[in-house]
C-alpha positions in Angstrom: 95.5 -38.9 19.2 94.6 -40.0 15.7 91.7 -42.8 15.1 90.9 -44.0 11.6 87.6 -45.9 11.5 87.2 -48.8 8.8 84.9 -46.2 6.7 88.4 -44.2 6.1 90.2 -47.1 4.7 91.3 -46.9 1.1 91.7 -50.4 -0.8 94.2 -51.2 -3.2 94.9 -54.1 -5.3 98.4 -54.6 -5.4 98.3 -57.7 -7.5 96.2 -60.2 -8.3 97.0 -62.0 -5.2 97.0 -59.1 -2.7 94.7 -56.3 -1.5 95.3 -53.6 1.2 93.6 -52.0 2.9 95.5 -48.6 4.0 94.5 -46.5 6.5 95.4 -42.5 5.0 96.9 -41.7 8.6 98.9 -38.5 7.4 102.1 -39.4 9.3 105.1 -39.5 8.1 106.4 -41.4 10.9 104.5 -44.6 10.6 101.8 -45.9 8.8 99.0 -49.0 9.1 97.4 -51.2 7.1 95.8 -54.1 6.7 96.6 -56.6 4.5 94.7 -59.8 2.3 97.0 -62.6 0.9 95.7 -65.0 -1.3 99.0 -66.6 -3.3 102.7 -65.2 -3.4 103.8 -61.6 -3.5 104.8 -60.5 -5.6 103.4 -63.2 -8.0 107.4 -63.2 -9.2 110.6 -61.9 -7.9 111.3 -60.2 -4.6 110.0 -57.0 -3.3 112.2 -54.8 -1.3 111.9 -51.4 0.6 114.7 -49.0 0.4 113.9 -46.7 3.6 111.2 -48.4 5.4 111.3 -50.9 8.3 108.1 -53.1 7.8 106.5 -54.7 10.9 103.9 -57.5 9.8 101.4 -59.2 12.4 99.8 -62.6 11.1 95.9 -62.3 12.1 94.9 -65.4 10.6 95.9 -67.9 8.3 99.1 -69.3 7.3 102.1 -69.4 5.1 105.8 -68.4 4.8 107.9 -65.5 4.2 110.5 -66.1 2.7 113.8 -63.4 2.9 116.9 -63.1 1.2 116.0 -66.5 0.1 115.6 -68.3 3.4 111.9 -69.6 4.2 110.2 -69.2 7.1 106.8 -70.5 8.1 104.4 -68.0 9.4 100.8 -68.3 10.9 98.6 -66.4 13.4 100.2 -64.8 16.2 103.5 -64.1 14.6 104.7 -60.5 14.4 108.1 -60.5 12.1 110.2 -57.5 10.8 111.3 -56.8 7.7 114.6 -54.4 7.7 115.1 -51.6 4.7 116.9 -53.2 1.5 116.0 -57.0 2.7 114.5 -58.9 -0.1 111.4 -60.7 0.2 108.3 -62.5 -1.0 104.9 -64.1 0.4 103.1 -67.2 -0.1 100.1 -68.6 1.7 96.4 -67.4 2.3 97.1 -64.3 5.3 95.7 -61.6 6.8 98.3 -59.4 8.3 98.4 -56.3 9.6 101.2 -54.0 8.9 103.1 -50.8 9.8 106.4 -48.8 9.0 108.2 -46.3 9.8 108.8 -44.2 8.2 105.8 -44.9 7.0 105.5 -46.6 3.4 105.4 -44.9 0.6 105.4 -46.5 -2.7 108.4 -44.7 -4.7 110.6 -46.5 -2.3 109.0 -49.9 -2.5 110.9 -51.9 -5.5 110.0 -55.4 -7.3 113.3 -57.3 -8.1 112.8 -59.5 -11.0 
């Protein structure tokens, strides 16, 4: 078993509309964080993971998603999945939690412009 506590967390400011807050969980298999959205991401373009299937839980708020440019409307209580080389990008005020396996790591994590 492996339990993190919130004291463990390590923020990061992706962009100006987005901070995360990872949990260093030393597994390459799958990772967890938890996410603050205030705005798009990223603030142009489309990201896109190369390896990594990203599973995103809305906690609160609401917004959209939208992926290889179709929009979908997200709010609390929705758990989508994002599938390795799908483009995407954020918009609304979220919290989310998210995970991937294998777990995220930034050198495969692209912004398209």
């Amino acid at each position: 078993m492996n339990i993190l506590r919130t004291s463990q967390r390590e923020s990061h400011q992706n962009s100006e509309t987005l901070v995360v807050y990872e949990y260093p969980m030393n597994d390459a298999d799958i990772n967890g964080a938890v996410s603050h959205l205030n705005g798009r991401y990223p603030v142009q373009g489309f990201a896109v993971n190369e390896k990594c299937k990203e599973m995103a839980y809305v906690i609160k708020g609401s917004g959209k998603i939208v992926v290889d440019h179709v929009e979908i409307p997200v709010g609390p209580g929705d758990l989508l999945i994002i599938s390795p080389g799908e483009k995407y990008y954020w918009h609304g005020d979220l919290d989310l939690f998210l995970s991937c396996t294998p777990a995220w790591y930034a050198g495969q994590h692209k912004i398209i412009r």
